[in-house]
MARTIDREN-943784 format. One record per residue (C-alpha): chain; y negated, x negated, z negated; residue in one letter. Coordinates in steps of 0.25 Angstrom, whole numbers. Last residue first. Layout:
BEGIN
NODE  mol     c2     c1     c3  type
NODE    A      Y      X      Z     A
...
***
This chain:
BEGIN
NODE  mol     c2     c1     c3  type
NODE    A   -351    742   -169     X
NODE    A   -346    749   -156     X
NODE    A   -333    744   -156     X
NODE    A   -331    748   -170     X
NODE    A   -336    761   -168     X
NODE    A   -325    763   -158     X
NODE    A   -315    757   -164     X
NODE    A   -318    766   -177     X
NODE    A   -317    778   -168     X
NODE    A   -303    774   -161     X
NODE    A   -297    772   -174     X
NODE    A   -294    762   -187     X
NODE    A   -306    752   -186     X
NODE    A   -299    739   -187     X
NODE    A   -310    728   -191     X
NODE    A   -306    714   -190     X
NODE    A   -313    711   -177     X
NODE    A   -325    719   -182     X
NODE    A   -327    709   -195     X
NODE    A   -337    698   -188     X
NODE    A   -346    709   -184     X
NODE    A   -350    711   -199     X
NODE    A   -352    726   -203     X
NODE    A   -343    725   -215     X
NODE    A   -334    735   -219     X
NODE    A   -321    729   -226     X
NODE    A   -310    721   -218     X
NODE    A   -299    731   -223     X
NODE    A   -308    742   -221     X
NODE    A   -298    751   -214     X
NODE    A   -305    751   -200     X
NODE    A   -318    745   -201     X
NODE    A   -324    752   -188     X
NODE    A   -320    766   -194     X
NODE    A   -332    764   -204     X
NODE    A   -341    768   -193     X
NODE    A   -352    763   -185     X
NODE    A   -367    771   -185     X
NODE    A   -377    766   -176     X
NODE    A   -393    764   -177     X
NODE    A   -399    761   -165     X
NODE    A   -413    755   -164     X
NODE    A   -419    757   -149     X
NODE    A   -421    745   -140     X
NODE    A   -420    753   -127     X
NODE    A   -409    743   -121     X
NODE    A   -403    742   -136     X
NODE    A   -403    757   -140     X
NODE    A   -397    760   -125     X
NODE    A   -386    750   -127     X
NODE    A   -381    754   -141     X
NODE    A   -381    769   -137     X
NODE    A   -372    765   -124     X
NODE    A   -363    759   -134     X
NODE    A   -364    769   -142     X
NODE    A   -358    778   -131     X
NODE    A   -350    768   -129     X
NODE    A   -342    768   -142     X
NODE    A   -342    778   -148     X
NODE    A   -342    789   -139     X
NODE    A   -333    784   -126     X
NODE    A   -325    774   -132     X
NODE    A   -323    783   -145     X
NODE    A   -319    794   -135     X
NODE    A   -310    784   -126     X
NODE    A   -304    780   -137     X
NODE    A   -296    792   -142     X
NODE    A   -289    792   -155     X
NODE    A   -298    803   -162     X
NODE    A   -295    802   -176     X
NODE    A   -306    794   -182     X
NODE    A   -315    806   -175     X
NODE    A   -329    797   -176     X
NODE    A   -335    800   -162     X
NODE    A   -348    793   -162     X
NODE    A   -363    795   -163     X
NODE    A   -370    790   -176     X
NODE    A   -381    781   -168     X
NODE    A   -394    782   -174     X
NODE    A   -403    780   -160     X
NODE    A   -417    775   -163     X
NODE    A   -432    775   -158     X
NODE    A   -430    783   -145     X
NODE    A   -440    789   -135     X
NODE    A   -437    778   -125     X
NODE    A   -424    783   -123     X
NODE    A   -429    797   -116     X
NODE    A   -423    796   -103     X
NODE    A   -412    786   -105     X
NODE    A   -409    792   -117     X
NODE    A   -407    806   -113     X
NODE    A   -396    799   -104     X
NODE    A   -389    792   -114     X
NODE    A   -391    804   -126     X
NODE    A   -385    815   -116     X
NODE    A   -370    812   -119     X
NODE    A   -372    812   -135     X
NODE    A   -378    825   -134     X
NODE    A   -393    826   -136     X
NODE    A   -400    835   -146     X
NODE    A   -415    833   -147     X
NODE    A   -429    832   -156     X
NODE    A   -421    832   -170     X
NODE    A   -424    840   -182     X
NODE    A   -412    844   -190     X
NODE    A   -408    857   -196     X
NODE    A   -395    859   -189     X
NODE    A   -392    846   -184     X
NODE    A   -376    847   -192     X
NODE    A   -375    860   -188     X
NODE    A   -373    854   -173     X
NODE    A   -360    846   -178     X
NODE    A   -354    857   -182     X
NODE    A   -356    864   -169     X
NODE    A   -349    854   -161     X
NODE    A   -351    850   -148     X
NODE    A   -364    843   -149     X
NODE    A   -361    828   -147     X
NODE    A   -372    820   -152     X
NODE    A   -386    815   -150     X
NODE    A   -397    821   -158     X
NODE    A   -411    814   -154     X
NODE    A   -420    814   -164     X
NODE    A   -436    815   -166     X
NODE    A   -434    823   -179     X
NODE    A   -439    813   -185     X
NODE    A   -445    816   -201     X
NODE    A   -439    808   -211     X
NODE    A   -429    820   -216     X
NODE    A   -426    823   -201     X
NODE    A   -422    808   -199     X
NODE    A   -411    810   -211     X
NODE    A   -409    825   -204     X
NODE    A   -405    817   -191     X
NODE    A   -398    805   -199     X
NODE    A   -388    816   -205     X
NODE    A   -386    823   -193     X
NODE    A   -382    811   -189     X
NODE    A   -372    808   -200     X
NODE    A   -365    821   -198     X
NODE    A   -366    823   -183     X
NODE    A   -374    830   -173     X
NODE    A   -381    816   -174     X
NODE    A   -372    809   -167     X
NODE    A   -381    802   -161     X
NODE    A   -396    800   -168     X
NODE    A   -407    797   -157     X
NODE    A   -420    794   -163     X
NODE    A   -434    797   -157     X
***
């Protein structure tokens, strides 16, 4: 079984009807389902459950065994949204907790960073490690992905 978060969204509607097209439809849905629009986007999917981002943690700890990988694509990503505490809360430890659970049941995770972590680009877009320090995302949200990545 595979859990895809935020899959109520663009992208992760996307992966769900990618999975669709090679036969699964054993996927969790885990997002945040307030909004309708969001909703259309799993119309004509197949998928065994629905699960809102603040049920996955303890529907995991009953049925985690049952999971072969989590694609993480999760996150608030309003650029203009100056609260921390939010990012904090939904970026970053809440992947976190994600992070911890895929290496104590040894379960792949596939996770989605942004380009908000490279700031303007001035120190291009690699992935090295050795170039975070010189990174300066430009709001809240990239911080937040950057200190998770």
């Amino acid at each position: 079984m595979i859990i895809i978060t935020g899959a109520a969204g663009f992208i992760g509607s996307y992966l769900v009807s990618y999975f669709n097209r090679l036969g699964h439809s054993d996927i969790i849905i885990v997002d945040e389902f307030t909004r309708e629009d969001k909703l259309k986007n799993l119309e004509n999917k197949q998928f065994d459950r629905l699960l809102d981002r603040d049920e996955l943690f303890p529907w995991l700890r009953k049925n985690g065994s049952m999971i072969s990988a989590i694609i993480h694509m999760g996150a608030r990503t309003d650029t203009a949204e100056k609260d921390r505490e939010i990012f904090e809360r939904l970026n970053l430890s809440y992947s976190k907790k994600i992070w911890q659970f895929c290496v104590e049941a040894d379960v792949p995770l596939i996770y989605a960073s942004s380009a908000a972590t490279y700031g303007l680009g001035e120190f291009g877009y690699s992935d090295s490690h050795r170039m975070i320090p010189f990174l300066k995302p430009l709001n809240p949200y990239g911080d937040s992905k950057q200190d998770f990545d």
